[in-house]
PAGUVEX-303664 format. One record per residue: x negated, y, z negated of N, C-alpha, C in turn. Coordinates in nm, 2 decimals, always signed. Atoms other than C-alpha are relative to their C-alpha. Layout:
% residues N
     n.X     n.Y     n.Z    ca.X    ca.Y    ca.Z     c.X     c.Y     c.Z
       X       Y       Z       X       Y       Z       X       Y       Z
...
This chain:
% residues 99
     n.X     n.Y     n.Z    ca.X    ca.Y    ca.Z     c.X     c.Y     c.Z
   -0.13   -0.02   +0.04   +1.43   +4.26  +14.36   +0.10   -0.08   +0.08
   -0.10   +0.09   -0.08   +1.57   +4.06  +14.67   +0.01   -0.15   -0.09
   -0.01   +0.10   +0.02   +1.48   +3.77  +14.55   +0.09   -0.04   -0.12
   -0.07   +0.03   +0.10   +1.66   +3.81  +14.22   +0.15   +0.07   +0.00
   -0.11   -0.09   -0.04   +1.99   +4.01  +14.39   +0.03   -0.12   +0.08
   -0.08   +0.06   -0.06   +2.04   +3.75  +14.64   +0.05   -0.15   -0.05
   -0.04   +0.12   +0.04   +2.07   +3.43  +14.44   +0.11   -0.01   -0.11
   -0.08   -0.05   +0.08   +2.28   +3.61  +14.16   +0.10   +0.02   +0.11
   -0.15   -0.01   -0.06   +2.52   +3.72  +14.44   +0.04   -0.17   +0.07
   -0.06   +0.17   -0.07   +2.52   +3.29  +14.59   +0.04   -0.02   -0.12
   -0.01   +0.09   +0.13   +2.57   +3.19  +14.21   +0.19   +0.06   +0.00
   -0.10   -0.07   +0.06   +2.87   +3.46  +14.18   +0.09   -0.02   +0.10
   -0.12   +0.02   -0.14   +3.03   +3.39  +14.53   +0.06   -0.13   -0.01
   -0.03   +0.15   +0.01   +3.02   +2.99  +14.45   +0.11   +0.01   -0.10
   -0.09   +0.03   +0.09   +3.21   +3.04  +14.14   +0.16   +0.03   +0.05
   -0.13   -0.04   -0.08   +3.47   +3.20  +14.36   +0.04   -0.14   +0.10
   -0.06   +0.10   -0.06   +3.55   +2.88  +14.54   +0.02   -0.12   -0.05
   -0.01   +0.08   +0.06   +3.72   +2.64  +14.42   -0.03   -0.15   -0.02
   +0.06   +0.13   -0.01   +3.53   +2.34  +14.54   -0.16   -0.02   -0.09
   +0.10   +0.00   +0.10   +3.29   +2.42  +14.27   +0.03   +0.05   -0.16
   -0.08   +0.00   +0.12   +3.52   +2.49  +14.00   -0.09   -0.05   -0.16
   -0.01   +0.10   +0.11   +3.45   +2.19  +13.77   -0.18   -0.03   -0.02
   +0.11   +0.03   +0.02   +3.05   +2.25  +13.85   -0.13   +0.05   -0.11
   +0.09   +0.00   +0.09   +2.78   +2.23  +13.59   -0.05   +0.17   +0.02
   +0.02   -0.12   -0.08   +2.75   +2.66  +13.60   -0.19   +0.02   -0.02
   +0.11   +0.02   +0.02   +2.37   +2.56  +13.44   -0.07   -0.06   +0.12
   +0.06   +0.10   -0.14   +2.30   +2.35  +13.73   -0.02   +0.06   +0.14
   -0.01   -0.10   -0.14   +2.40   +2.58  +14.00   -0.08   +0.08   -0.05
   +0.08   -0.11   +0.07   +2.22   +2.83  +13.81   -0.16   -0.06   +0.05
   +0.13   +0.07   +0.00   +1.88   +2.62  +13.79   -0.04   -0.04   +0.23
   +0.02   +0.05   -0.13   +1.94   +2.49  +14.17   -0.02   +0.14   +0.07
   +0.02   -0.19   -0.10   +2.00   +2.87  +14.33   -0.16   +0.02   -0.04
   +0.12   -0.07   +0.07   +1.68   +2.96  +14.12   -0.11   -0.11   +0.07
   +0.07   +0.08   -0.07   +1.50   +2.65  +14.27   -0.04   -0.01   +0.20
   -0.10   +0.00   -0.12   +1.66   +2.66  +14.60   -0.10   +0.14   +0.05
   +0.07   -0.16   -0.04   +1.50   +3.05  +14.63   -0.12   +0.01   +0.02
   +0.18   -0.03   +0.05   +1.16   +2.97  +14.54   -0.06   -0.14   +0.10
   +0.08   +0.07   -0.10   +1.12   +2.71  +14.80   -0.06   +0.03   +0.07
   +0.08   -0.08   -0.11   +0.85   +2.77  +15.08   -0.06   -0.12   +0.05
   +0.06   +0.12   -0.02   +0.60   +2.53  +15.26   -0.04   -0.06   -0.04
   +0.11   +0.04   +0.11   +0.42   +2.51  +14.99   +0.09   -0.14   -0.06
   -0.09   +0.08   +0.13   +0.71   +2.30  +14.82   -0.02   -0.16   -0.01
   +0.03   +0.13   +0.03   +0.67   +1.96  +14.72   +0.13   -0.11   +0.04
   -0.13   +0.10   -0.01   +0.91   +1.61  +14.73   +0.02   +0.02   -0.12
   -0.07   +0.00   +0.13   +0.94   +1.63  +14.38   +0.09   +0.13   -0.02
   -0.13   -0.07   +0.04   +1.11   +1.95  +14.39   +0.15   +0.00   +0.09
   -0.12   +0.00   -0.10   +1.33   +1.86  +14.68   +0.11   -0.16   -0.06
   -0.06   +0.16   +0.09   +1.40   +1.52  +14.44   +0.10   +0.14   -0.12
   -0.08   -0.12   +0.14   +1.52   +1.81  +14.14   +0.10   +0.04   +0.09
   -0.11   -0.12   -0.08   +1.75   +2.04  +14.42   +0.07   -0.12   -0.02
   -0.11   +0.12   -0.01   +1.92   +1.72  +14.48   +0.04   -0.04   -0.07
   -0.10   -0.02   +0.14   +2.01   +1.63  +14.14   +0.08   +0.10   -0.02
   -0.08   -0.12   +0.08   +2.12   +1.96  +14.11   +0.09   +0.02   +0.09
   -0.09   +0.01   -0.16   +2.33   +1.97  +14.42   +0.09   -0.12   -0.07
   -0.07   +0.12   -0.03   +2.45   +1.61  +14.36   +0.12   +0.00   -0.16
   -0.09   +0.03   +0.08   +2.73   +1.73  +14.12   +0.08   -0.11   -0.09
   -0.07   +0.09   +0.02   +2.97   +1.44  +14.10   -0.09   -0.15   -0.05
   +0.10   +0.08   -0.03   +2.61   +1.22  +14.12   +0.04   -0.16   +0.08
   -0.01   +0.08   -0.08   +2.74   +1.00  +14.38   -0.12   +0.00   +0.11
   +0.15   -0.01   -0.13   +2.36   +1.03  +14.54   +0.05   +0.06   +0.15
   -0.07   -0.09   -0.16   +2.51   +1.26  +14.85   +0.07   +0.12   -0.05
   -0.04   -0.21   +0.01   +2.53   +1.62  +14.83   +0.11   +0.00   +0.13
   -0.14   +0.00   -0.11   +2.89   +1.69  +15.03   -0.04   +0.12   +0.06
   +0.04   -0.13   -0.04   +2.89   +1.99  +15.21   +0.08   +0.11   -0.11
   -0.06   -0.06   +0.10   +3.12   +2.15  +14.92   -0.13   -0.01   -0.14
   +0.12   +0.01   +0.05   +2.80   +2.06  +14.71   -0.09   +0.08   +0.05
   +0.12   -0.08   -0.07   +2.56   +2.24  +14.94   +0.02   +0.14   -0.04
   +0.05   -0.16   -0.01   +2.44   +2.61  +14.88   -0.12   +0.06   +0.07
   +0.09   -0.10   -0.09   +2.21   +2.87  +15.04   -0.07   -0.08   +0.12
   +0.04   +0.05   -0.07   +2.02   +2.70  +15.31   +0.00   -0.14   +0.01
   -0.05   +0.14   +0.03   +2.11   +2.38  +15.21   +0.15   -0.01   +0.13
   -0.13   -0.04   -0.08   +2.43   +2.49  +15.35   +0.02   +0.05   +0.10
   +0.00   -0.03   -0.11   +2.33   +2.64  +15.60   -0.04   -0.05   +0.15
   +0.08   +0.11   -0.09   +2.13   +2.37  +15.77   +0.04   -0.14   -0.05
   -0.08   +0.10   +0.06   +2.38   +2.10  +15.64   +0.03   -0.09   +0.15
   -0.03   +0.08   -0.12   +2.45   +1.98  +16.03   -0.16   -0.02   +0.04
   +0.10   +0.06   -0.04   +2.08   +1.97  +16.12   -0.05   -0.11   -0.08
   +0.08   +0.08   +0.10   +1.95   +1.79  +15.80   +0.12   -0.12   -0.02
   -0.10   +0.09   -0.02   +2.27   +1.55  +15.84   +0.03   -0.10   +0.12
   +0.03   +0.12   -0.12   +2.08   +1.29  +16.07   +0.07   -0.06   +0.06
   -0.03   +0.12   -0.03   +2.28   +1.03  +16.03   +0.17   +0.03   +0.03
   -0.19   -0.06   -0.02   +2.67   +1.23  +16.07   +0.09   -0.07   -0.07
   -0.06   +0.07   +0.10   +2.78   +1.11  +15.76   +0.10   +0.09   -0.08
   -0.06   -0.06   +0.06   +2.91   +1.41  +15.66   -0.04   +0.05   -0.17
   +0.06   -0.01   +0.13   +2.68   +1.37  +15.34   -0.18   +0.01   +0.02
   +0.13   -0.02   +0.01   +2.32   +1.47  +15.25   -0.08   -0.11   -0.11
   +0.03   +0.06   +0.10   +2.13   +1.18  +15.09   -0.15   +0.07   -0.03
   +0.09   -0.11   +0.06   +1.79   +1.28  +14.94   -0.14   -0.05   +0.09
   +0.09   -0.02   -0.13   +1.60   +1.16  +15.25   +0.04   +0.08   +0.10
   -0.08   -0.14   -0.15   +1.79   +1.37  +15.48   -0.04   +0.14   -0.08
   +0.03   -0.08   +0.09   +1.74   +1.65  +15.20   -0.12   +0.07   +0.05
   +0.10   -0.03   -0.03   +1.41   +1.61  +15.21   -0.07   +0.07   +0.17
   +0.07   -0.07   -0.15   +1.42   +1.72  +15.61   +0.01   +0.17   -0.02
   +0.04   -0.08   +0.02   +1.44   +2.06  +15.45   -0.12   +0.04   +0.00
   +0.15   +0.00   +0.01   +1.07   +2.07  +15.39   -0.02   +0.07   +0.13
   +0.05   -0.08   -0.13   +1.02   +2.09  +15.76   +0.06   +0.13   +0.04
   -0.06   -0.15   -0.03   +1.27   +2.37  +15.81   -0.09   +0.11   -0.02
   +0.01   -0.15   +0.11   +1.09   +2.59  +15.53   -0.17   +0.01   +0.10
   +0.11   -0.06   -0.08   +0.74   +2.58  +15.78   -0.04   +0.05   +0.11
């Protein structure tokens, strides 16, 4: 039940801010749902998907107004290079987090 209470409450909190206004609400939908089901097990190709789904605007860099749930929460570690943006090798330093 957590699993399906706490991604409904990230989906319904995002909508509340308005730096996600104008976002795809299928996309955030599919990313939360992806995003939750991550673990060690997870692959590149799904950390290649999150990132499309994140990369709104598709300027290849998830902003931090882009980022959700642990994305967002580990937005300064996985932001090697202090660019202020997540490209989809930085991204991918999620992986290690999730082991």
């Amino acid at each position: 039940m957590k699993k399906i209470i706490l991604p409904l409450a990230l989906v319904i909190s995002m909508f509340s801010c308005d730096s996600v206004k104008n976002v795809n609400s299928s996309s955030l939908s599919q990313a939360t749902t992806l995003l939750s089901s991550l673990s060690s097990n997870s692959t590149v190709q799904q950390i290649t998907t999150l990132f499309g789904l994140l990369d709104a605007n598709k300027d290849e860099a998830i902003s931090s107004t882009e980022a959700i749930g642990s994305v967002a929460d580990n937005f300064n570690v996985l932001d090697t290079d202090n660019s202020s943006s997540l490209n989809l090798t930085e991204l991918t330093g999620l992986l290690g987090l999730l082991k």
